[in-house]
DOMIKE-469082 format. One record per residue (C-alpha): residue number from 1; residue in one letter; x, y, z. Coordinates in steps of 0.5 Angstrom, whole numbers, plus 500, padded with zeros to 3 digits. Layout:
REM residues N
PT   num   residuo   east   north    up
PT   NUM         a      X       Y     Z
...
***
This chain:
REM residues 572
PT   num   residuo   east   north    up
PT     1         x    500     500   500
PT     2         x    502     507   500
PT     3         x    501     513   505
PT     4         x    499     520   504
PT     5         x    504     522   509
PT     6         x    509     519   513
PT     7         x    511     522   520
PT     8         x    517     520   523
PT     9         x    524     520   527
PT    10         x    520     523   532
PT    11         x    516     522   539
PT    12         x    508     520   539
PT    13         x    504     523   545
PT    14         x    497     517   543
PT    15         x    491     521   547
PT    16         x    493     518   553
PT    17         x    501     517   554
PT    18         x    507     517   551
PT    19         x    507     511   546
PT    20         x    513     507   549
PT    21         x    516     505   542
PT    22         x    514     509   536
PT    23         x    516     514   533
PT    24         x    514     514   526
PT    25         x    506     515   524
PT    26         x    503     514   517
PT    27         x    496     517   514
PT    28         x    492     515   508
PT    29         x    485     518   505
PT    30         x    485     522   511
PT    31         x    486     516   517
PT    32         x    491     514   521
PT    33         x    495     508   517
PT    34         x    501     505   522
PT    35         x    503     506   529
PT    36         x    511     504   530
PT    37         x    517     505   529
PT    38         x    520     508   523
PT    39         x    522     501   520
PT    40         x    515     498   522
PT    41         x    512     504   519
PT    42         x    515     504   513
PT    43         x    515     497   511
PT    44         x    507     497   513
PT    45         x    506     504   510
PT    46         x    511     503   503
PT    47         x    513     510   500
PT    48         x    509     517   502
PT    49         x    507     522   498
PT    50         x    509     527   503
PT    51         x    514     525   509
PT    52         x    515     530   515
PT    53         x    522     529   520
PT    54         x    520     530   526
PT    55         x    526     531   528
PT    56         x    525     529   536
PT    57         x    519     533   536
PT    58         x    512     530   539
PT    59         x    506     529   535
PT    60         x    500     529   539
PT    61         x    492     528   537
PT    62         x    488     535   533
PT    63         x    485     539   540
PT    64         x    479     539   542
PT    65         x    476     545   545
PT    66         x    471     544   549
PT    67         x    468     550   551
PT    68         x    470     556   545
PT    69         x    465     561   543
PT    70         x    468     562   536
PT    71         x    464     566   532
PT    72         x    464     571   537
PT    73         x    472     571   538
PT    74         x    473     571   530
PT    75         x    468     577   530
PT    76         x    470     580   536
PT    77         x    478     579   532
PT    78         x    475     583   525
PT    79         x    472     589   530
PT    80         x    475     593   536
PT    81         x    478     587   539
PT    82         x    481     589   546
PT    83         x    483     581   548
PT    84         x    490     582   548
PT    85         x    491     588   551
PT    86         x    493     590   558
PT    87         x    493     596   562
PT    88         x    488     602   560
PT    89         x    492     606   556
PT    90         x    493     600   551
PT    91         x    485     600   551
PT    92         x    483     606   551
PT    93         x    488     607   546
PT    94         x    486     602   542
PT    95         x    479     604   542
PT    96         x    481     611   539
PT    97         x    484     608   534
PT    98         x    479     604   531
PT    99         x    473     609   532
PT   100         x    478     614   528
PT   101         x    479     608   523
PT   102         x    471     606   521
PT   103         x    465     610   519
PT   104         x    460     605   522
PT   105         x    455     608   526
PT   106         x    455     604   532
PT   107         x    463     602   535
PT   108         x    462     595   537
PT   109         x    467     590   539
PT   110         x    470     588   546
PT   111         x    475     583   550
PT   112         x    476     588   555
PT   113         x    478     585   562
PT   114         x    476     588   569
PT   115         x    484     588   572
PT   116         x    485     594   567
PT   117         x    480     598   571
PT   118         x    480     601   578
PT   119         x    475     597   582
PT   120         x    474     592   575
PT   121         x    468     595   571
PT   122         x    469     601   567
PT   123         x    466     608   566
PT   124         x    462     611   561
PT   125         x    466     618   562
PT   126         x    471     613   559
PT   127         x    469     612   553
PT   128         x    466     619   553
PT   129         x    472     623   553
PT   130         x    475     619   546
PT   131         x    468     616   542
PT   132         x    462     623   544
PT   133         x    459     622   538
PT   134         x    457     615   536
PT   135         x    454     610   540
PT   136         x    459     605   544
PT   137         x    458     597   546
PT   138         x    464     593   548
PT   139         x    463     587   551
PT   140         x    467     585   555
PT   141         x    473     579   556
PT   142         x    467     574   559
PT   143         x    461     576   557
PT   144         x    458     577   562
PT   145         x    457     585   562
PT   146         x    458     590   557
PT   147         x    461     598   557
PT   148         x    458     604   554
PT   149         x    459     610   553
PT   150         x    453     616   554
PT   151         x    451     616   547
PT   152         x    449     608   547
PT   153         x    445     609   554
PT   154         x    442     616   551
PT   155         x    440     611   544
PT   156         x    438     607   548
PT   157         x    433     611   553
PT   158         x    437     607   560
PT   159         x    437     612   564
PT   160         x    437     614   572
PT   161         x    429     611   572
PT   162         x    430     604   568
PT   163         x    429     599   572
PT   164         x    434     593   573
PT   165         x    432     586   569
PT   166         x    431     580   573
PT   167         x    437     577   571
PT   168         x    442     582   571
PT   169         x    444     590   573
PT   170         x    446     597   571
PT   171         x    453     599   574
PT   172         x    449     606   577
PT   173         x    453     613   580
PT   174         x    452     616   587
PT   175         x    445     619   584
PT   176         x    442     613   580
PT   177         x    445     615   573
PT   178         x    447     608   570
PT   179         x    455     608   570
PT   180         x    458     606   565
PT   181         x    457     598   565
PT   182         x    452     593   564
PT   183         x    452     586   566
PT   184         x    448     580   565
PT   185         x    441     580   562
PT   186         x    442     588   563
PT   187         x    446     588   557
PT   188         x    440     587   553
PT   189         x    438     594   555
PT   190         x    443     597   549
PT   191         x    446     591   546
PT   192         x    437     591   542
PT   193         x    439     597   539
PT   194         x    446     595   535
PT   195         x    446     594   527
PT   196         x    444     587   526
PT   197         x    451     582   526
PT   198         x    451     580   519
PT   199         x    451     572   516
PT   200         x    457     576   512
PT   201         x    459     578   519
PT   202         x    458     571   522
PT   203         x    462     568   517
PT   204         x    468     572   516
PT   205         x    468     571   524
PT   206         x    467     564   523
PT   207         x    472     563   518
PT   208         x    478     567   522
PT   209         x    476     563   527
PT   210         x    477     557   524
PT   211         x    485     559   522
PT   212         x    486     562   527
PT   213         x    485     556   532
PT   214         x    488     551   527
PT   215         x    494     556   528
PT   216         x    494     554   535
PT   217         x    494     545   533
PT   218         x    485     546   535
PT   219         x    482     541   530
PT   220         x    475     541   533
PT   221         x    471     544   538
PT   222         x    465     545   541
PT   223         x    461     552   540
PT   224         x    459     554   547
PT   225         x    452     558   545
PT   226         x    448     557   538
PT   227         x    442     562   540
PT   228         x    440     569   541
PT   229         x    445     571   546
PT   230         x    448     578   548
PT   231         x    447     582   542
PT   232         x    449     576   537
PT   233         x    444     571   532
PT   234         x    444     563   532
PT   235         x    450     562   528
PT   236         x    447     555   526
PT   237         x    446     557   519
PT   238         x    453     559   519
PT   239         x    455     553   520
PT   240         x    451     549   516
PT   241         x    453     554   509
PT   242         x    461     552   511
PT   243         x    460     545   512
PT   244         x    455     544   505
PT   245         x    461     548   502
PT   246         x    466     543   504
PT   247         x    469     550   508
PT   248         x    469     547   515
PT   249         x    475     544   516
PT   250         x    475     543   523
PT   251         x    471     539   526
PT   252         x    466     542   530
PT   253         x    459     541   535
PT   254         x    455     545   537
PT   255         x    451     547   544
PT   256         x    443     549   544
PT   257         x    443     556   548
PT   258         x    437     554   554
PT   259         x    435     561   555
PT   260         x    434     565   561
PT   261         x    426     565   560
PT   262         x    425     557   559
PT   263         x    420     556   564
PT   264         x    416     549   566
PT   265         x    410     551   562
PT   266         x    415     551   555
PT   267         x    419     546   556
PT   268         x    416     541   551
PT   269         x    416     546   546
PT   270         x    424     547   546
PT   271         x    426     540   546
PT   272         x    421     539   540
PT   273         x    425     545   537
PT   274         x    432     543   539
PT   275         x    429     536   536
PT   276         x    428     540   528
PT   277         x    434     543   530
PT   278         x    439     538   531
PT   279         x    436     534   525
PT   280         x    437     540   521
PT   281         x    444     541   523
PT   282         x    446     534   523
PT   283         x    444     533   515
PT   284         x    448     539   513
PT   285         x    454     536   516
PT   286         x    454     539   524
PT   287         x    453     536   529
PT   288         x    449     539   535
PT   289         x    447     534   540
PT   290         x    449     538   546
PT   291         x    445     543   550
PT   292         x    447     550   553
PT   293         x    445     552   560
PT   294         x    448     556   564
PT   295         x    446     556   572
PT   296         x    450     562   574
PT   297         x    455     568   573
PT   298         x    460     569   575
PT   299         x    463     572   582
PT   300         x    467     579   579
PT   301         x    460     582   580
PT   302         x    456     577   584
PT   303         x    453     574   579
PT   304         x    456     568   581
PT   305         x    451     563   586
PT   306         x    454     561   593
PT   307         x    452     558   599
PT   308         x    454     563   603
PT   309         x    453     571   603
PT   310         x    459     575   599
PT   311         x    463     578   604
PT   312         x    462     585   601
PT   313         x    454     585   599
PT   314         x    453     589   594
PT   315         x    449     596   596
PT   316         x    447     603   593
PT   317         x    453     608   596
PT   318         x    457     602   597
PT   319         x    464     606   596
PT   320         x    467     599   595
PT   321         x    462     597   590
PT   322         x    465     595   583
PT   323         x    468     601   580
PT   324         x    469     605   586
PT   325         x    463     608   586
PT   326         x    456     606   588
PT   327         x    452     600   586
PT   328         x    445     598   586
PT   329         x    442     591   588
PT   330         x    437     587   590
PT   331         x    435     584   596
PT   332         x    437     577   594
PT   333         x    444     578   591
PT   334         x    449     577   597
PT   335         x    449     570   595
PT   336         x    449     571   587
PT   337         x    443     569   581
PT   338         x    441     563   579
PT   339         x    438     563   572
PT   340         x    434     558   573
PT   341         x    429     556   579
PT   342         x    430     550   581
PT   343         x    424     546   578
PT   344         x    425     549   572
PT   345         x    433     547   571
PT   346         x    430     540   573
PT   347         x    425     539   569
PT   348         x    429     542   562
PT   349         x    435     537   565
PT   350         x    431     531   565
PT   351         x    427     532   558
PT   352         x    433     534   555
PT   353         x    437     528   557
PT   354         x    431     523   555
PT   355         x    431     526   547
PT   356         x    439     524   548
PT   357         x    442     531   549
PT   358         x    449     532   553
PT   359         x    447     538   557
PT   360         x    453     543   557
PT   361         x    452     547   564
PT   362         x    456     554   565
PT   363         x    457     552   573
PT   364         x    462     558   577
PT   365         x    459     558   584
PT   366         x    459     552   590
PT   367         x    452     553   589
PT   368         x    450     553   582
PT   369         x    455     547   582
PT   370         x    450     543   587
PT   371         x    444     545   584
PT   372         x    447     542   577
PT   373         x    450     536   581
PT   374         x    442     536   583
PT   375         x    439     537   577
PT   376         x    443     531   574
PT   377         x    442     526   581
PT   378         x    434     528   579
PT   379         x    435     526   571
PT   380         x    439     519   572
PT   381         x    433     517   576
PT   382         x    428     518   572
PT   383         x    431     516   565
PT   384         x    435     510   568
PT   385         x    440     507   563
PT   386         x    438     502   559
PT   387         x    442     497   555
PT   388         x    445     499   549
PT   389         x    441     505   550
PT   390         x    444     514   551
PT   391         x    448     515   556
PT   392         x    449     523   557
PT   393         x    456     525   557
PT   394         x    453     530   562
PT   395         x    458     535   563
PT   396         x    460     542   567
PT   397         x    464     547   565
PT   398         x    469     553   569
PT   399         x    468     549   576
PT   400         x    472     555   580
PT   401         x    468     554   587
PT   402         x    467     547   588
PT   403         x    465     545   596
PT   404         x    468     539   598
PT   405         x    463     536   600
PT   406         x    460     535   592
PT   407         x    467     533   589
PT   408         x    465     525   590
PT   409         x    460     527   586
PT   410         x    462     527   580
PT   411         x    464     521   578
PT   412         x    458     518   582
PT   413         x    454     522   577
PT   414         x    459     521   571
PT   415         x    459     528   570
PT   416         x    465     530   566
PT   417         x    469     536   569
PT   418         x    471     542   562
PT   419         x    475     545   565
PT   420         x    478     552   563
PT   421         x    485     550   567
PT   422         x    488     557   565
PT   423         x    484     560   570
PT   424         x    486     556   575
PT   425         x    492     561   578
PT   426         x    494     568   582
PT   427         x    493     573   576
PT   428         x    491     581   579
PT   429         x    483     579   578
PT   430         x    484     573   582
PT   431         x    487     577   587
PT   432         x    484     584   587
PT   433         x    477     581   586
PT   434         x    475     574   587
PT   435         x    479     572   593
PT   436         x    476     580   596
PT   437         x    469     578   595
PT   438         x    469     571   597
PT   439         x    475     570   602
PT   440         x    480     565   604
PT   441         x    476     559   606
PT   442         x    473     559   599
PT   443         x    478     561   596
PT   444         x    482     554   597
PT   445         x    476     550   593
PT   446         x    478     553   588
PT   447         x    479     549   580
PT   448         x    481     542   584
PT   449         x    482     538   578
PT   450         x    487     533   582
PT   451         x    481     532   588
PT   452         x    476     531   582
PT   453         x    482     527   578
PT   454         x    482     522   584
PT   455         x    475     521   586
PT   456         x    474     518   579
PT   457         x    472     524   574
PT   458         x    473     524   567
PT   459         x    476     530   565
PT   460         x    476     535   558
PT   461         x    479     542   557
PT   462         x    476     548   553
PT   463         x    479     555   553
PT   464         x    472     559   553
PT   465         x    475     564   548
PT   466         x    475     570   547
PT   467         x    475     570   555
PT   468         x    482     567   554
PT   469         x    487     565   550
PT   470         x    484     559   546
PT   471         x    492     556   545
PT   472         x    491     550   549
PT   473         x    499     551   552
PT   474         x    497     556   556
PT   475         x    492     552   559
PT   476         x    496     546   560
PT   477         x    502     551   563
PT   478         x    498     553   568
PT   479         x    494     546   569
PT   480         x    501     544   571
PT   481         x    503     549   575
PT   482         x    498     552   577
PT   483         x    500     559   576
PT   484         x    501     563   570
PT   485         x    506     564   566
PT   486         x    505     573   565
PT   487         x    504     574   574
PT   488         x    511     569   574
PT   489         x    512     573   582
PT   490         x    505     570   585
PT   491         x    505     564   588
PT   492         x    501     558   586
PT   493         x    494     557   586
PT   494         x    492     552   590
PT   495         x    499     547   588
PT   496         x    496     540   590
PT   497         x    490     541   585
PT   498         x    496     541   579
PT   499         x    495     535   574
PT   500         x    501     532   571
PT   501         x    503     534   563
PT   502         x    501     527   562
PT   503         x    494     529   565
PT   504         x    493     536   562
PT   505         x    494     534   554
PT   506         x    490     528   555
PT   507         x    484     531   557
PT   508         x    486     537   552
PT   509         x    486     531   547
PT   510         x    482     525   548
PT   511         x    478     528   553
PT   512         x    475     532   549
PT   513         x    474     530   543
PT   514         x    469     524   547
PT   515         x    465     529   550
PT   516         x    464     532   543
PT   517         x    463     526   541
PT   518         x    468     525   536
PT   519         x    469     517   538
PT   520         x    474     517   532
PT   521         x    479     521   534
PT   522         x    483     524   540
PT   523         x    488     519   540
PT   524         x    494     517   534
PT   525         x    492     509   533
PT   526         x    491     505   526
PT   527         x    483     507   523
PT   528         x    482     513   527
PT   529         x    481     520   523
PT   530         x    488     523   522
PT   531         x    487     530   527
PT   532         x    495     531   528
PT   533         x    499     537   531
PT   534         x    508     536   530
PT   535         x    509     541   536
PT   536         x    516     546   536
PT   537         x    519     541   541
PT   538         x    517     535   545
PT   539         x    515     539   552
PT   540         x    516     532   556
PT   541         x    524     534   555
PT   542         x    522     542   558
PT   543         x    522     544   565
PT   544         x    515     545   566
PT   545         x    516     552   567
PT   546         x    517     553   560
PT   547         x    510     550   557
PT   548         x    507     555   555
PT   549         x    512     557   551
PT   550         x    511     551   546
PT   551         x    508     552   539
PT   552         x    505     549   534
PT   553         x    509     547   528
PT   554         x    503     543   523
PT   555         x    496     541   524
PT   556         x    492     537   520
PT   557         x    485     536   519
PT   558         x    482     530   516
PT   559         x    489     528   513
PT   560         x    489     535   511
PT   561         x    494     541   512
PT   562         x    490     547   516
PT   563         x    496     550   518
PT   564         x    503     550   517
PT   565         x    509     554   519
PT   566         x    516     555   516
PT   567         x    522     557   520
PT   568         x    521     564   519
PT   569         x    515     563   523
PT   570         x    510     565   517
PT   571         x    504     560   514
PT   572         x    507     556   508
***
């Protein structure tokens, strides 16, 4: 027979650990054809149209991100992008420039991040003194609240009067003028007033997306919210239009958004919505057999739901409220928001694992996490497993405060843990505003991945971008060391939570690619599809201190090249 590519002289990483022996890999007609030694590879594989010398560095399975909003990063890459940026000055300056670059009516874009501002949230003064006279809607790094200037609350008619929604609030001065920032389901305040995103907007977006994540080694993901949420359409369609087109080259799912509104009496209706959905996604080539509910917040601006109080409320005059100014709240918030009440989680949770659903749970606070863990302990005895029958890969992602009482649960339930393992470290929002609201006691069950590892939970890992960095290197580094590698003077987060590199790049690869349900990939053996990614190095030969410093050489896709790069670091 002969190969389509060979690999060899190299080290293979096969989805769960260094292969003892091989070191050569040969692909045919978009599979894996040998795994050996280059001798074993040749004599079973013949000549190769296209050989690769590894030169001692890893081959390792195509990344699996299981957790990425990537239409919203590619579009947020192609508008006023703030992702990458730190400090004020670079932000603001950035701002001013793409105001000055454009003549759109409306300044949209967003990846703001709070430590850049005092107290964490942003005014609208801000904005005001660059951008007077057009509107201005940056959404920021999480998504979950947005920045604006005057003129977009003026277009928008939020005033001093407005009331907050029941699922989020607005920033206010000391006089109840709105300050500047949105968060949660107050966003939609203005965000209802933005030019429509395009399905030109949509593609463009998802197109940069996909190169820019095949540039980091990512060869499938999962969309984290297919719906209307924060200002942005359904993409679906967009997903649909690239994979008829033979344009989608990774291999991408989807999530199903569960809105905020659901309620016990619609819940038949979403499910049988989801149903037409998922058929008509999976014949264009998309699979969509997951859905979306997000539990919580996040803690930043006491969203996130908690067992106990915050330690500061949140109160109107509260001179150290968010922003250092004063914060309106309600009477039930020291404890964060719960998106959904808890018959209604029950009862969508149930309905959707029993019409063959995964369900993808945002879960931040100790308290989301238990009614998540409830709400999946409830499914598991009304819709009992049968032979042969679905079994929910049922999963939660983030996972930062974790009571220690619900960690066995985990594997008790077979809920997997999606990690997004950069977060787990001492950076300035962690240490200027999550520790300060939730205290040390808290603070010490955060991100415990070898605690969840070691009771028996499966484990797969997503970078949530844009809220970060979708290059799972970062991800791995800090998963292995606990700290981050930009705040190298912090002490580790929590140290006897790391997981080992072995670990980290297992659930990165295999990890992820069976919760997405890709059950042919994630691992390097003989008639698996050849999702593959030729590393700079062999980052089992690095200090791990150094882990974040390794690159992507080559990714292929289905036997295909997605990128490449030549020595002078450009894409061949």
């Amino acid at each position: 027979m002969g190969a389509d590519w060979i690999f060899h002289s190299g080290r293979i990483f096969d989805g769960r650990q260094l292969h003892p022996t091989a070191t050569a890999v040969a692909v045919a007609d978009g599979r894996i054809a040998a795994v050996g030694s280059d001798a074993e590879v040749r004599a079973a594989a013949g000549t190769a149209a296209e050989t690769v010398d590894l030169a001692g560095r890893l081959l390792t399975p195509g990344f699996t991100d299981a957790h990425v909003h990537a239409v919203y990063g590619g579009v947020e890459r192609l508008g006023c992008d703030l992702s990458e940026l730190s400090g004020l000055d670079a932000v603001l300056d950035r701002v001013r420039t793409y105001a000055a670059s454009t003549d759109r009516p409306w300044i949209a874009g967003g990846g703001w991040h709070k430590a850049d501002f005092p107290g964490g949230y942003p005014t609208r003064g801000l904005l005001d003194a660059i951008v007077s006279d057009r509107p201005v809607y940056l959404i920021n790094a999480d998504h979950h609240s947005a920045w604006v200037n005057s003129r977009a609350l003026e277009l928008a008619g939020v005033d001093a009067a407005t009331p907050d929604p029941e699922d989020g609030w607005v920033e206010r001065e000391a006089d109840g003028r709105p300050a500047g920032t949105l968060h949660e389901g107050a966003m939609d305040l203005v965000n209802c007033f933005l030019p429509p995103v395009t399905a030109e907007d949509l593609e463009a977006g998802l197109l940069e997306a996909q190169r820019y994540l095949h540039s980091v080694g990512v060869t499938g993901w999962q969309e984290a919210i297919l719906g209307d949420y924060a200002g942005y359409p359904d993409a679906s369609s967009i997903y649909r239009s690239l994979a008829r087109r033979g344009l989608l080259t990774g291999r991408a799912s989807g999530a199903l958004w569960v809105p905020r509104s659901t309620t016990t009496e619609n819940v038949a209706e979403l499910v049988a919505d989801f149903n037409e959905r998922r058929r008509s996604n999976s014949e264009a080539g998309f699979s969509t057999t997951s859905a979306k509910i997000m539990v919580d917040g996040v803690p930043e601006n006491r969203t996130a739901a908690m067992l106990d109080p915050y330690l500061r409320p949140c109160r109107c005059g509260d001179p150290d409220g968010p922003g250092g100014h004063a914060v309106q709240a309600k009477e039930d918030d020291t404890r964060g928001l719960l998106y959904l009440p808890e018959e209604v989680l029950n009862k969508v949770s149930a309905a959707l694992d029993a019409a063959g659903f995964d369900l993808h749970m945002h879960v931040i606070g100790d308290r989301a996490v238990r009614r998540g863990l409830d709400a999946v302990e409830h499914l598991r005895a009304g819709n009992p497993r049968t032979p042969g029958g679905f079994r929910g890969r049922h999963h939660m992602a983030h996972l930062q405060i974790v009571h220690p009482q619900d960690v066995a649960r985990f594997a008790a339930l077979e809920v997997t843990v999606n990690a997004q393992a950069l977060w787990a470290c001492n950076d300035d929002q962690m240490l200027q505003m999550t520790v300060p609201l939730i205290g040390d006691t808290r603070a010490g069950w955060q991100y415990p991945f070898h605690s969840l590892l070691a009771g028996g939970a499966r484990m797969a890992m997503g970078s949530d971008w844009p809220v970060s960095t979708p290059d799972p290197w970062q991800a791995i580094h800090v998963a292995v060391n606990r700290a981050h590698p930009a705040h190298p003077d912090a002490p580790p987060l929590l140290p006897s939570e790391a997981v080992t590199l072995q670990t980290a790049l297992s659930a990165y690869t295999a990890g992820s690619a069976w919760l997405n349900r890709h059950d042919d990939g994630g691992a390097i053996l003989p008639g698996l599809a050849a999702d593959l990614v030729v590393l700079d190095v062999d980052p089992f030969l690095l200090d791990q201190a150094d882990l974040h410093t390794v690159g992507t050489a080559l990714t292929m896709a289905n036997g295909q090249v997605v990128h490449a790069r030549t020595r002078s670091g450009a894409v061949a």
